[in-house]
Backbone of each chain as ProteinMPNN parsed JSONL, in Angstrom:
{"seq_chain_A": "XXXXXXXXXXXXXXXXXXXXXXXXXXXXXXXXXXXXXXXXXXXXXXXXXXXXXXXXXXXXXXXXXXXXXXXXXXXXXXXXXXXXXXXXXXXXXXXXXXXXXXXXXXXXXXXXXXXXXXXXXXXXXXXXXXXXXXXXXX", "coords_chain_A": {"N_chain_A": [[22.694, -1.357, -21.3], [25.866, -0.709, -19.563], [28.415, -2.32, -18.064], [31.624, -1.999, -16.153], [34.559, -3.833, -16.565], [35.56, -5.942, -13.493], [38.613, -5.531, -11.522], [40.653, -7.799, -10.634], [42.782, -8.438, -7.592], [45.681, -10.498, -7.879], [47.48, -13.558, -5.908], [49.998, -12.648, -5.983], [51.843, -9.756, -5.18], [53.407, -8.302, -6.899], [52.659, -9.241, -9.529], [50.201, -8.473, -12.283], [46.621, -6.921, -11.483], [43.996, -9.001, -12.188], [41.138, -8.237, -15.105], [37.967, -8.57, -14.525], [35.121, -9.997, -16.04], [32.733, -9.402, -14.11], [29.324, -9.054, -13.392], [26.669, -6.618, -11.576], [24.483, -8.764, -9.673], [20.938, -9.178, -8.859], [19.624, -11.584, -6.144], [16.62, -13.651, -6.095], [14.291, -15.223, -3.878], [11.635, -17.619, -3.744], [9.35, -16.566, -3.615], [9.955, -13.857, -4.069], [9.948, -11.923, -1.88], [12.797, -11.437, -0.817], [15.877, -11.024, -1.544], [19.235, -11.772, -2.843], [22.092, -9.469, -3.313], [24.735, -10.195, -6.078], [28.161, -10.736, -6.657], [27.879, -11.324, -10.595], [29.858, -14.039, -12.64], [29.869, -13.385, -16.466], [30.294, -15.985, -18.309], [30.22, -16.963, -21.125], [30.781, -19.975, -22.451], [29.689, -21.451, -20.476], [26.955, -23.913, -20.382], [24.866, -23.479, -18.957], [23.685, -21.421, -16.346], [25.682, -21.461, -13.149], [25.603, -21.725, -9.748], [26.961, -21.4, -6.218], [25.45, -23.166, -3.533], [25.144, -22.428, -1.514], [23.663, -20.237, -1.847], [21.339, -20.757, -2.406], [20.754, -21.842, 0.643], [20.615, -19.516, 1.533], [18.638, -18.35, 0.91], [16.68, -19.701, 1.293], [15.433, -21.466, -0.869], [13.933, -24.084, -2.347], [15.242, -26.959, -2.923], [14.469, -29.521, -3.161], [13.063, -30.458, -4.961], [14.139, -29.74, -7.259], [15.682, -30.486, -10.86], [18.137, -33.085, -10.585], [20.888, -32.489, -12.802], [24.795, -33.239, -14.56], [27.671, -31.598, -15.003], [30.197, -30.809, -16.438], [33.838, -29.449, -16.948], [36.828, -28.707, -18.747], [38.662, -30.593, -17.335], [37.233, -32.624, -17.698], [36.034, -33.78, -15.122], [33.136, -34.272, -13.328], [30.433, -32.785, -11.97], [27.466, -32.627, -10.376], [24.721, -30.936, -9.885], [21.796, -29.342, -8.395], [18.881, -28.233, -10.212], [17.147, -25.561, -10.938], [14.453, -23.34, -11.849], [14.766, -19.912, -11.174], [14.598, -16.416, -10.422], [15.957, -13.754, -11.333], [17.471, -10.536, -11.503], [19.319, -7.829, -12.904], [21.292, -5.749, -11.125], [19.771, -2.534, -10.678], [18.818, -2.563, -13.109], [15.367, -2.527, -14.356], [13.805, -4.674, -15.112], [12.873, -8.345, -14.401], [13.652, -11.358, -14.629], [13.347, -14.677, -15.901], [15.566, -17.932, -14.837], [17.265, -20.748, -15.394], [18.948, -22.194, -12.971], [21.903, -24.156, -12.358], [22.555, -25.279, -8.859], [25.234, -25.723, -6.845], [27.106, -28.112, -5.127], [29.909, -27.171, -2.266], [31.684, -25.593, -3.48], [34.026, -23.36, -5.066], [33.5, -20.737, -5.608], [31.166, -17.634, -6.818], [28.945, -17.426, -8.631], [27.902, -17.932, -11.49], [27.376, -16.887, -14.713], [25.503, -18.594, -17.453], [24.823, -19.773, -20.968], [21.8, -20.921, -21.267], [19.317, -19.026, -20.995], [20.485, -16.662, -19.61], [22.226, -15.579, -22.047], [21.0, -16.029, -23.681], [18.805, -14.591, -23.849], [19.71, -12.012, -23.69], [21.828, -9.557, -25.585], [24.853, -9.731, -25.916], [28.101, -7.695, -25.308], [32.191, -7.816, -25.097], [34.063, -6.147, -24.752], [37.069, -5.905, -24.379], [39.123, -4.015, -24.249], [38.323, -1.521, -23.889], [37.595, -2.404, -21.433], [35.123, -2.854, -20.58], [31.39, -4.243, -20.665], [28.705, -4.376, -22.459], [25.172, -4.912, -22.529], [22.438, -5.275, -23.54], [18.94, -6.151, -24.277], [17.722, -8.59, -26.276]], "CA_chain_A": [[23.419, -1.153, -20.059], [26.983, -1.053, -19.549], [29.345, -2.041, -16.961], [32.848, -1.984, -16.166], [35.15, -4.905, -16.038], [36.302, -5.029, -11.98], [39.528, -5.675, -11.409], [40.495, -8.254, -8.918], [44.0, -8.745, -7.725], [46.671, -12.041, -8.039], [48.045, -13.662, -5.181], [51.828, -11.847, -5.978], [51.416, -8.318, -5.547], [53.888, -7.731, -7.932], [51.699, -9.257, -10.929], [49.029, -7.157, -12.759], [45.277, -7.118, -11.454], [42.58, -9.581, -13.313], [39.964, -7.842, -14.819], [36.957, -10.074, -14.862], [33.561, -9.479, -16.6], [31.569, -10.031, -12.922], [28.511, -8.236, -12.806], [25.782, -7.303, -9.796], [22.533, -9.462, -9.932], [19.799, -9.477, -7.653], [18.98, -13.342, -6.662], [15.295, -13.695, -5.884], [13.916, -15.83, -3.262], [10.747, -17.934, -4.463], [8.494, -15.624, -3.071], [10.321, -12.281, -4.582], [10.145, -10.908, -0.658], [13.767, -11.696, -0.065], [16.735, -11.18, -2.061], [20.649, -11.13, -2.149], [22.719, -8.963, -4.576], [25.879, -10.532, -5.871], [28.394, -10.264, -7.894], [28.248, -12.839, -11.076], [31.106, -13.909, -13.341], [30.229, -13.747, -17.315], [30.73, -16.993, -18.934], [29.635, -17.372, -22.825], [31.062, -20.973, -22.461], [29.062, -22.404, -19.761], [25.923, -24.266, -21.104], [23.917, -23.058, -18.022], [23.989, -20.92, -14.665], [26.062, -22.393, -11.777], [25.489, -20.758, -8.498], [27.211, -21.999, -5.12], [24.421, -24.001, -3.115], [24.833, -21.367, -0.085], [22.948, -19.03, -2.218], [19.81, -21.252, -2.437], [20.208, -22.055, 1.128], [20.279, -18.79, 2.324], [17.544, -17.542, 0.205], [15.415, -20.603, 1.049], [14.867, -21.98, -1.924], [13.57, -25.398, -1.94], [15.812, -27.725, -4.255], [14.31, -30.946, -2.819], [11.672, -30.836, -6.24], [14.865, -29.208, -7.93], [16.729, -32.321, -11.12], [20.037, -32.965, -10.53], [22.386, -32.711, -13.533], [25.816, -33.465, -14.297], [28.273, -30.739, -15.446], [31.495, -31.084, -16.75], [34.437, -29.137, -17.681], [37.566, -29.046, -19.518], [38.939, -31.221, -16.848], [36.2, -33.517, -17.481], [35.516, -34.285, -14.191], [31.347, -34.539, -13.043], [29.395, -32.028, -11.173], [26.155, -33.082, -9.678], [23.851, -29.811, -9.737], [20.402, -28.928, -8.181], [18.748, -27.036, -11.337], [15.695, -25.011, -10.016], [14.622, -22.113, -12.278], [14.478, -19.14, -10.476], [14.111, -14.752, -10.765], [17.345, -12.662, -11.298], [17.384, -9.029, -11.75], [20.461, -6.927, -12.934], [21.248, -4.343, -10.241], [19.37, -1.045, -11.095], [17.259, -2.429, -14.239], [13.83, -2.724, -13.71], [13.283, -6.01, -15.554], [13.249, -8.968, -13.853], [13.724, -12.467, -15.569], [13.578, -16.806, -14.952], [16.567, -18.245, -15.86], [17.55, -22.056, -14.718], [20.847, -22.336, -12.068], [22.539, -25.34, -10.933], [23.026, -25.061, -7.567], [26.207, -27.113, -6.648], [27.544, -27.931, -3.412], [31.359, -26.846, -2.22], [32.716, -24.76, -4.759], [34.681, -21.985, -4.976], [32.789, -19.501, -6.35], [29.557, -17.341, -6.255], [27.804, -17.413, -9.389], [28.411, -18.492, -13.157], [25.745, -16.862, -15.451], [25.962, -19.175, -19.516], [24.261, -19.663, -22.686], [20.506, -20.836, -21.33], [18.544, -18.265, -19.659], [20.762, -15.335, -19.592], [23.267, -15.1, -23.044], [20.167, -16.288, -24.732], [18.044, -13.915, -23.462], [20.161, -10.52, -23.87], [23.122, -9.771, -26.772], [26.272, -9.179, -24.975], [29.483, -7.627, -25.684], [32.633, -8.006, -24.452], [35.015, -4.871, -24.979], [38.169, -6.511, -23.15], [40.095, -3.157, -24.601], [37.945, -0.323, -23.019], [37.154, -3.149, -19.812], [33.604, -2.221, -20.54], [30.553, -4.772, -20.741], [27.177, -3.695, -22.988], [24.138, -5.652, -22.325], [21.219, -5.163, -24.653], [17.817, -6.903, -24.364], [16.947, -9.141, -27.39]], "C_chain_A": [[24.89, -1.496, -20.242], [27.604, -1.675, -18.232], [30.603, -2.298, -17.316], [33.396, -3.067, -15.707], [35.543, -4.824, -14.171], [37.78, -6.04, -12.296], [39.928, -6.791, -10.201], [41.812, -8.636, -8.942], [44.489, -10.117, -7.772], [46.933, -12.219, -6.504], [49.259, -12.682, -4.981], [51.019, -10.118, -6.023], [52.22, -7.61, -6.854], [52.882, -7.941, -9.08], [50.419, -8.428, -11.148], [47.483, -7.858, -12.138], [44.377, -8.054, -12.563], [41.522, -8.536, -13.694], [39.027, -8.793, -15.295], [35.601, -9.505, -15.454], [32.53, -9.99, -15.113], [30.931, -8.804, -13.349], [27.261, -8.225, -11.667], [24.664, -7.46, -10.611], [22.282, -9.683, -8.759], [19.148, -10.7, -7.794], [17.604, -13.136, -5.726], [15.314, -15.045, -5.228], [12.468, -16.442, -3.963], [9.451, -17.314, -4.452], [8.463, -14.373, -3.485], [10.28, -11.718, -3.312], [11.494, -10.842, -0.316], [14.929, -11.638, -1.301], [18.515, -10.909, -1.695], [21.51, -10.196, -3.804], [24.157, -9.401, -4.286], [26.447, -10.277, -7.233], [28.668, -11.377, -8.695], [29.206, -13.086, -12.225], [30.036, -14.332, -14.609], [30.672, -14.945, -18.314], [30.099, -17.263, -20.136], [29.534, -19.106, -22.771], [30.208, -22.258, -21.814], [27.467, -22.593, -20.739], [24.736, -23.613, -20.428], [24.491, -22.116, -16.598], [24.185, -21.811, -13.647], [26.068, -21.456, -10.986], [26.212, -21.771, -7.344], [25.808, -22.017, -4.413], [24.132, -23.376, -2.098], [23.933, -20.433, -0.497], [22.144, -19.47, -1.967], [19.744, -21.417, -0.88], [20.161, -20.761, 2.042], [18.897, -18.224, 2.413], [15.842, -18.635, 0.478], [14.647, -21.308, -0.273], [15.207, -23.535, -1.873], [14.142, -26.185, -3.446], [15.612, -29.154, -3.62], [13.429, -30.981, -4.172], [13.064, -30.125, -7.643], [15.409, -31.17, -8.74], [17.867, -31.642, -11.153], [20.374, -33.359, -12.561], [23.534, -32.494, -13.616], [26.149, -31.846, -15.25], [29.518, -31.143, -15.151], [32.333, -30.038, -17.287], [35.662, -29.462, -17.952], [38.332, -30.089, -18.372], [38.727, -32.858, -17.228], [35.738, -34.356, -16.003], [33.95, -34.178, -13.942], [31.325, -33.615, -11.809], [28.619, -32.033, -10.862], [25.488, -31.433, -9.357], [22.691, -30.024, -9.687], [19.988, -28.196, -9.356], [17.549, -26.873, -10.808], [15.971, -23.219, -11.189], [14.504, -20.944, -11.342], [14.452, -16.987, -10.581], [15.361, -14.199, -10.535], [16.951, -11.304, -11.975], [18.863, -8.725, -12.118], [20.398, -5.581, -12.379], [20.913, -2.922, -11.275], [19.164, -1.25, -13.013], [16.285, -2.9, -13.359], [13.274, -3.975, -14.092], [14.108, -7.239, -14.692], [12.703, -10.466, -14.708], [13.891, -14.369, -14.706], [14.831, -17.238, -15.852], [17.165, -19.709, -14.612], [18.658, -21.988, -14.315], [20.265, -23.745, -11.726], [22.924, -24.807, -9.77], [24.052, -26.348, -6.924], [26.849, -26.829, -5.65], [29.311, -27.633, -3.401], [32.434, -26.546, -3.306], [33.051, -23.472, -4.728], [34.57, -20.563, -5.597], [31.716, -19.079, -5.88], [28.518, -17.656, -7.144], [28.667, -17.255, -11.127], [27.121, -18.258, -13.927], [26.529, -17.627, -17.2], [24.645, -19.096, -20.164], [22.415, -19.707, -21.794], [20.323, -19.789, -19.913], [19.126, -16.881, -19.475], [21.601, -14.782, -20.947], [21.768, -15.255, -24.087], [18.845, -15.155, -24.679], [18.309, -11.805, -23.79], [21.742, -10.542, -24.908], [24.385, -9.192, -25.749], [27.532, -9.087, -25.688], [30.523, -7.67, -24.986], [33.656, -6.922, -24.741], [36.323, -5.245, -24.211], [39.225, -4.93, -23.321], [39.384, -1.804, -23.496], [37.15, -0.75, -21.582], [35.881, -2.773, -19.729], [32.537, -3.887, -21.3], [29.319, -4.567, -21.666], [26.211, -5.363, -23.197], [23.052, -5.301, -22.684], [20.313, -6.46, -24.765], [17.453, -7.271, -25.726], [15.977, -8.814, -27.962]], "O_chain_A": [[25.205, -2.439, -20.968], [26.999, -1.315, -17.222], [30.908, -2.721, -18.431], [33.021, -3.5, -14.617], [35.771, -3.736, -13.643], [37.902, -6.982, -13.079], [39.564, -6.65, -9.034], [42.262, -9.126, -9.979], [43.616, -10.981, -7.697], [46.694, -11.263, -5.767], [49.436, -12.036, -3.947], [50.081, -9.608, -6.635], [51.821, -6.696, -7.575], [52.304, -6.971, -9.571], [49.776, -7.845, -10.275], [47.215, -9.051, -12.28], [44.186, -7.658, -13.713], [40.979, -7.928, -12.772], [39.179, -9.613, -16.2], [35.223, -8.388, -15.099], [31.695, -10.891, -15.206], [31.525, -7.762, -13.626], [26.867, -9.204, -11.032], [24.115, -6.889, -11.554], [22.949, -10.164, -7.843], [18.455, -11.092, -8.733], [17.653, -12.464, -4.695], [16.031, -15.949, -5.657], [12.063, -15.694, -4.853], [8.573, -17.583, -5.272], [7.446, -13.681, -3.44], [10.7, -10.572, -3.471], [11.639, -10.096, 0.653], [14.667, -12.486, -2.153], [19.008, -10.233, -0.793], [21.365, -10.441, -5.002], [24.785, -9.293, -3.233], [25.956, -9.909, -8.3], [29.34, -12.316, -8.268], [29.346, -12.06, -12.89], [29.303, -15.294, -14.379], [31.518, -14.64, -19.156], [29.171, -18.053, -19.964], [28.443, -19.63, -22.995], [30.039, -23.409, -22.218], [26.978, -21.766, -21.509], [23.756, -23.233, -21.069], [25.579, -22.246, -16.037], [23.4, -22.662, -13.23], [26.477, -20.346, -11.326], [26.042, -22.974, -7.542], [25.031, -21.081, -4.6], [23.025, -23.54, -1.585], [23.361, -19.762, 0.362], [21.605, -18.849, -1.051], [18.58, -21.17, -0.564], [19.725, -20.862, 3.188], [18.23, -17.812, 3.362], [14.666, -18.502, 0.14], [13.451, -21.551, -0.436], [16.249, -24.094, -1.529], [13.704, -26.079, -4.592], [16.582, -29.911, -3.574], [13.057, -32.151, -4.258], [12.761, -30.112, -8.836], [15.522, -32.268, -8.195], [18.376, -30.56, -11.447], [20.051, -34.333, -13.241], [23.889, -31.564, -12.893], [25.343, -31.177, -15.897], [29.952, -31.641, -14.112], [31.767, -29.465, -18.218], [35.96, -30.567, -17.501], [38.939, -30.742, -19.22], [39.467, -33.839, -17.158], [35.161, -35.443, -15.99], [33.544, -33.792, -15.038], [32.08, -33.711, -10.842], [28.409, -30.82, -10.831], [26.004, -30.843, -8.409], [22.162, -30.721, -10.552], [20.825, -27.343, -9.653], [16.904, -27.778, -10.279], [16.905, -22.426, -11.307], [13.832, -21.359, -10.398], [13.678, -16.868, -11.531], [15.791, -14.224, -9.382], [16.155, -11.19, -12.907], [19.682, -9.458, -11.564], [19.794, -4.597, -12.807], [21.543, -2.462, -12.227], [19.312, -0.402, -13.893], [16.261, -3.405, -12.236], [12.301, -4.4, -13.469], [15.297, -7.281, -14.378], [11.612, -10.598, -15.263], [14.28, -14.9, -13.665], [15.067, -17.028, -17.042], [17.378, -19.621, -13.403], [19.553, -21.728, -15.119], [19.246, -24.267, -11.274], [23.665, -23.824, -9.754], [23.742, -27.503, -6.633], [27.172, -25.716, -5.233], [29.959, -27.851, -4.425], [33.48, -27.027, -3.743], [32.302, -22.571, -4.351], [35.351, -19.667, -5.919], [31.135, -19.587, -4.921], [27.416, -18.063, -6.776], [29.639, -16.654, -11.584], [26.12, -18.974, -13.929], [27.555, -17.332, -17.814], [23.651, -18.439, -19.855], [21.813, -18.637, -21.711], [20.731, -19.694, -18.755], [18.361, -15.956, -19.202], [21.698, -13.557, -21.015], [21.612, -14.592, -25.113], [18.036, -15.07, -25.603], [17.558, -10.849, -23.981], [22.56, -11.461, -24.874], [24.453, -8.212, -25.007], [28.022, -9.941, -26.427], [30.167, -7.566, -23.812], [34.397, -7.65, -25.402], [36.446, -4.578, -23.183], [40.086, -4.78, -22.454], [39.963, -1.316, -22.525], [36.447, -0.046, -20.856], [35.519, -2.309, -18.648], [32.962, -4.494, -22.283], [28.529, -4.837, -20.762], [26.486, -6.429, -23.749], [22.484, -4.81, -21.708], [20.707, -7.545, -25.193], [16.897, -6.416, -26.415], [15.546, -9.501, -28.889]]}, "seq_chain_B": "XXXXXXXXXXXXXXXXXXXXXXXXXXXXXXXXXXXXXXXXXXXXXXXXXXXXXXXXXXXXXXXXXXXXXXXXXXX", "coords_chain_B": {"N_chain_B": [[23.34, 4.942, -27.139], [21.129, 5.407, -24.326], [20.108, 8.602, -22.706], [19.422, 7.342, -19.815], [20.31, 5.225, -19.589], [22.657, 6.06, -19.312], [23.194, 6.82, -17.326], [22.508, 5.253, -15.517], [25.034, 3.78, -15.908], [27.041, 5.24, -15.322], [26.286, 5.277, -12.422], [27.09, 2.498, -11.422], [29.806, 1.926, -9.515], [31.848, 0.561, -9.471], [35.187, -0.177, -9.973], [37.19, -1.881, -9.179], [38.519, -4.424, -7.077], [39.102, -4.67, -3.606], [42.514, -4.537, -2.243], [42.663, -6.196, 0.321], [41.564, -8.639, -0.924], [43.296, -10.161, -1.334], [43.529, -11.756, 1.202], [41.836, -13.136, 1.909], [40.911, -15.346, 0.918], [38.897, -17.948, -0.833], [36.835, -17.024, 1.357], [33.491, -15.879, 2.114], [32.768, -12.313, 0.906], [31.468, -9.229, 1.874], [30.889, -6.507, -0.324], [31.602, -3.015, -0.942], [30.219, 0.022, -2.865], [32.265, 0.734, -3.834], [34.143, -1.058, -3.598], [36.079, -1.747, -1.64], [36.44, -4.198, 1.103], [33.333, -4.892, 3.233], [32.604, -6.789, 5.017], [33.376, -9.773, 6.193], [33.506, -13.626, 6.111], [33.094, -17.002, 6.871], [30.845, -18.672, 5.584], [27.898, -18.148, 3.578], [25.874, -17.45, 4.932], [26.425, -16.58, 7.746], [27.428, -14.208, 6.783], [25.728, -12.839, 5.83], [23.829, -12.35, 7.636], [25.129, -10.677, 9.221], [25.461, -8.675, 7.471], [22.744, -7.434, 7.162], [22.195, -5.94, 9.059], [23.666, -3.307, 7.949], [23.664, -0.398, 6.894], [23.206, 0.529, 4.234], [23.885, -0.129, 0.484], [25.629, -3.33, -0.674], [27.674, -5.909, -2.178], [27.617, -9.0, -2.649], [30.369, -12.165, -2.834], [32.298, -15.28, -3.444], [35.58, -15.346, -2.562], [37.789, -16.414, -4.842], [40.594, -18.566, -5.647], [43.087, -17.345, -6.038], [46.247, -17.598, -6.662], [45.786, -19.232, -8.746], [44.845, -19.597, -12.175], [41.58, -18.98, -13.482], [39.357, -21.707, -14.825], [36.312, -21.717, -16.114], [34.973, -22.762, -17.293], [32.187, -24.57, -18.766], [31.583, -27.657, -20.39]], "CA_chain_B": [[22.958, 5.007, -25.359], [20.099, 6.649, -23.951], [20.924, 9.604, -21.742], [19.165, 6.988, -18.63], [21.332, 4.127, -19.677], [24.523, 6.44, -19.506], [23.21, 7.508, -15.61], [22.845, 4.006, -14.867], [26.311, 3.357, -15.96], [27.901, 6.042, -13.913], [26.077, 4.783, -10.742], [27.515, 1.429, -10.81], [31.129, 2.652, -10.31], [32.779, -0.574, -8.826], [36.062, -1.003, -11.12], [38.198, -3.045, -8.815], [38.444, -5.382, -5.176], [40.646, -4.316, -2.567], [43.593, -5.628, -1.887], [42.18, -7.004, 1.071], [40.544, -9.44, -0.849], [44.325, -11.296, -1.412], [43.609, -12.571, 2.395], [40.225, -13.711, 2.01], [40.561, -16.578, -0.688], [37.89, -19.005, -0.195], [35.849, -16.173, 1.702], [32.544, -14.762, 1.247], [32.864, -11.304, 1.314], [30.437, -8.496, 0.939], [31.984, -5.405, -0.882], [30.805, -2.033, -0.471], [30.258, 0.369, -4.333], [33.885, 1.361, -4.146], [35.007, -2.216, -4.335], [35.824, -1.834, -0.253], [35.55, -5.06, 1.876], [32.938, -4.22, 4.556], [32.591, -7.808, 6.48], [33.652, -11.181, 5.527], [32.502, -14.591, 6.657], [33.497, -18.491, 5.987], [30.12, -19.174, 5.088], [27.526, -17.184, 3.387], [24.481, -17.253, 6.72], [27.103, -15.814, 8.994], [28.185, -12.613, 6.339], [24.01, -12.326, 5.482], [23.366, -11.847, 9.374], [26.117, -9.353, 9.151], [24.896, -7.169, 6.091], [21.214, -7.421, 7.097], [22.397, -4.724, 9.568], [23.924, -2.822, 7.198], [22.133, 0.213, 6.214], [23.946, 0.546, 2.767], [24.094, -1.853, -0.328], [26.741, -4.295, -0.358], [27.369, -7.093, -3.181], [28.425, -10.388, -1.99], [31.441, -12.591, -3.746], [33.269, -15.503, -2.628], [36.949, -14.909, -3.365], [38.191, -17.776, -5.589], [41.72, -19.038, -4.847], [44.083, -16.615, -6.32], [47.276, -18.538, -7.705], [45.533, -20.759, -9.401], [43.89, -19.289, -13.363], [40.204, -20.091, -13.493], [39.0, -21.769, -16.237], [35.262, -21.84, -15.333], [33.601, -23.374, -19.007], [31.474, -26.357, -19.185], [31.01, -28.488, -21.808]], "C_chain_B": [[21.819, 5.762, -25.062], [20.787, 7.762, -22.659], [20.482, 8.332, -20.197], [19.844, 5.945, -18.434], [23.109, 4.879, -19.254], [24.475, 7.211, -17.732], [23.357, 5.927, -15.061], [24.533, 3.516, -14.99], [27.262, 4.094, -14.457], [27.607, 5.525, -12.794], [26.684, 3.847, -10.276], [29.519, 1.762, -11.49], [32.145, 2.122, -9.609], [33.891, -0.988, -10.18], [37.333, -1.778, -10.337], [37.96, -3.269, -7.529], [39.521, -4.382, -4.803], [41.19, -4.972, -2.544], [43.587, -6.591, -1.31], [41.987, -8.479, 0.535], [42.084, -10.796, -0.832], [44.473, -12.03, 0.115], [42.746, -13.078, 2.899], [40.145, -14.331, 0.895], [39.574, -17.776, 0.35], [36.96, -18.281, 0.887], [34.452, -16.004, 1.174], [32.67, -13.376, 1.946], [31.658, -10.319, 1.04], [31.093, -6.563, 0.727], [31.089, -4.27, -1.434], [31.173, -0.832, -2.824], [31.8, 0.631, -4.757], [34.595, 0.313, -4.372], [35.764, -3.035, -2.818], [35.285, -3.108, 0.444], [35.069, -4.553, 3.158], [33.001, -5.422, 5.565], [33.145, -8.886, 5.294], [33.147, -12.292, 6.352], [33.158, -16.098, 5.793], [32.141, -18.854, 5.303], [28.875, -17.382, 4.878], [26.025, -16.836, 4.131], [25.364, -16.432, 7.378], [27.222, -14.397, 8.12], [26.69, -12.233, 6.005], [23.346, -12.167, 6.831], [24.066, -10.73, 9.53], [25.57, -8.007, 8.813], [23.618, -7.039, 6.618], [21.696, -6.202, 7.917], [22.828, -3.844, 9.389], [22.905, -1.328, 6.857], [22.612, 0.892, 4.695], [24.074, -0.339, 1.451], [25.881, -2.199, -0.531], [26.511, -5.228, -1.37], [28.445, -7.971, -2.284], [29.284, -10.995, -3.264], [31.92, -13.454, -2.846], [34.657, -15.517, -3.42], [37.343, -16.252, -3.745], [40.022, -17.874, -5.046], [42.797, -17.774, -6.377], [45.034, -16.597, -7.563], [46.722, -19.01, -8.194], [44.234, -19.612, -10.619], [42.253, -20.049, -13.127], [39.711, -20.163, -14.821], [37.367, -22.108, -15.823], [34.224, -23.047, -16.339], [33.16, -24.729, -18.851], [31.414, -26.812, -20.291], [29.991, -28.603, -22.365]], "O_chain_B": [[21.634, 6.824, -25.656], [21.769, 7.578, -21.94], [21.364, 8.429, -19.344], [20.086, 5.576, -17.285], [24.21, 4.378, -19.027], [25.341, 7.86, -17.146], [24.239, 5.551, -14.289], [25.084, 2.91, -14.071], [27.763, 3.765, -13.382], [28.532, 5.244, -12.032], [26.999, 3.833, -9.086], [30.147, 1.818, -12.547], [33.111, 2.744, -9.166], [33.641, -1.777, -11.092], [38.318, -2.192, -10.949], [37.299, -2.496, -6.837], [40.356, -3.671, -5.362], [40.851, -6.137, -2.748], [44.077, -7.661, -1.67], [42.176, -9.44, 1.281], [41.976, -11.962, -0.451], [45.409, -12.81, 0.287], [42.672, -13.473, 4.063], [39.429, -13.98, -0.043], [39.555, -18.189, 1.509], [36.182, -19.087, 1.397], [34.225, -15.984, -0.036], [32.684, -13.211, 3.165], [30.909, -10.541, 0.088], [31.557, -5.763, 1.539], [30.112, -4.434, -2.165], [32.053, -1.061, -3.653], [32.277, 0.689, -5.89], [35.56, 0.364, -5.135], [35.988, -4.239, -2.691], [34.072, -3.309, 0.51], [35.76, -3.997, 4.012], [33.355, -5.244, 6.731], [33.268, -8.824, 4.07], [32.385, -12.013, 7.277], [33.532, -16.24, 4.629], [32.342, -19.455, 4.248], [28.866, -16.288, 5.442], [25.253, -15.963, 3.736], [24.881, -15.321, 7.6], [27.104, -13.383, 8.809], [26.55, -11.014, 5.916], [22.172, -11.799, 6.866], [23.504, -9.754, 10.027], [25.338, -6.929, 9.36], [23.348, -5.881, 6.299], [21.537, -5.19, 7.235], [22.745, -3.044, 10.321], [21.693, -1.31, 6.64], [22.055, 1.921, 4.312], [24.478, -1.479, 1.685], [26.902, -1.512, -0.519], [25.34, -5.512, -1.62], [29.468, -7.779, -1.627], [29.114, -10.596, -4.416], [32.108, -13.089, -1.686], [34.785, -15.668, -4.635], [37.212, -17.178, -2.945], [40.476, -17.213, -4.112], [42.794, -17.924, -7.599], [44.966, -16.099, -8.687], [47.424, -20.011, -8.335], [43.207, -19.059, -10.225], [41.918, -21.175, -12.76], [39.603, -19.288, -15.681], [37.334, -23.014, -14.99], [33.253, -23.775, -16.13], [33.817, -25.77, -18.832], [31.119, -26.085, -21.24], [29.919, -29.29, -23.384]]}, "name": "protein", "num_of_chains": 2, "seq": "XXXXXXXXXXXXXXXXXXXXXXXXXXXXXXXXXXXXXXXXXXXXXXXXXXXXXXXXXXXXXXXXXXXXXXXXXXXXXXXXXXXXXXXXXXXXXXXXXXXXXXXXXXXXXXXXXXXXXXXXXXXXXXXXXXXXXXXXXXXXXXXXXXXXXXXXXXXXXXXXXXXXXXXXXXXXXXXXXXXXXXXXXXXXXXXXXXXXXXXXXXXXXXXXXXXXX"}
């Protein structure tokens, strides 16, 4: 599968558009009756999937049996994350997969897919020249 | 490529946000295949009551802060 980098603009209008490696995933409720499709940012770097904590509570997913761990980056500051495995799809494949998110409260984002569960799972390229994505199942 | 891999590509044929989205930092938005914001929302219950009435797909996003590079990587 491919996709296309999207583009997302700067504050200044003068400066050039970002393009970002987000792509759409379908987040699964624990049940599979209920899902949301979003779009998720690409990260090689991260050790694991971070999701904002609104996702789980829209979707109902029960992170009271979910362990907390810490997450850190180059800052080094501490992150306190719900980790709860749970069912992601990539919009318009047919396979659907478990892959462990933190779920962390008030953050400015939607969704951080890394290394366990989804880089480890499928070979990914990153084409930054033709803004193109390829995602190939292991 | 297979010829069904190179239809799936074409379908998903979101290559950039709207402009819009430079007035919706710290938003969740939900953004229609063209890239088009259709609703927005401070939190993401109020913009998923929204879309449910929707009769189209829509991907959700919240817009990150702008000015400011993101460095996202964990350790």
């Amino acid at each position: 599968m491919k996709f296309p980098y999207i583009k997302v603009p700067t504050s200044d209008p003068v400066k050039p558009w970002k393009p970002l490696p987000l792509i759409p995933i379908r987040v699964f409720d624990e049940t599979g009756d209920s899902s949301l499709e979003i779009l998720a940012l690409l990260d090689s770097g991260a050790d694991k999937s971070l999701f904002n904590a609104e996702i789980a509570k829209v979707l109902k997913i029960d992170l009271s049996t979910a362990s907390e761990e810490n997450f850190t980056g180059i800052e080094g500051g501490v992150l306190k994350a719900k980790v709860k495995t749970i069912h992601l799809q990539m919009v318009r494949d047919t396979e659907i997969f478990e892959v462990p998110v933190g779920f962390i409260e008030n953050v400015g984002f939607s969704a951080i897919l890394g290394q366990e569960g989804f880089f480890d799972k499928f070979s990914i390229t990153f084409n930054r020249e033709k803004l193109e994505i390829e995602i190939k199942k292991v | 490529m297979t010829v069904g891999q190179e239809k799936w590509y074409n379908l998903f044929t979101m290559i950039q946000l709207s402009e819009e989205i430079r007035q919706l930092e710290d938003k969740w938005v939900a953004i229609d295949e063209n890239g088009n914001v259709v609703e927005y929302a401070e939190d993401l219950q109020t913009l998923n009551d929204e879309i449910s009435k929707l009769s189209y797909r829509v991907f959700i996003f919240k817009v990150p802060k702008l000015d400011i590079n993101f460095v996202p990587t964990t350790l």
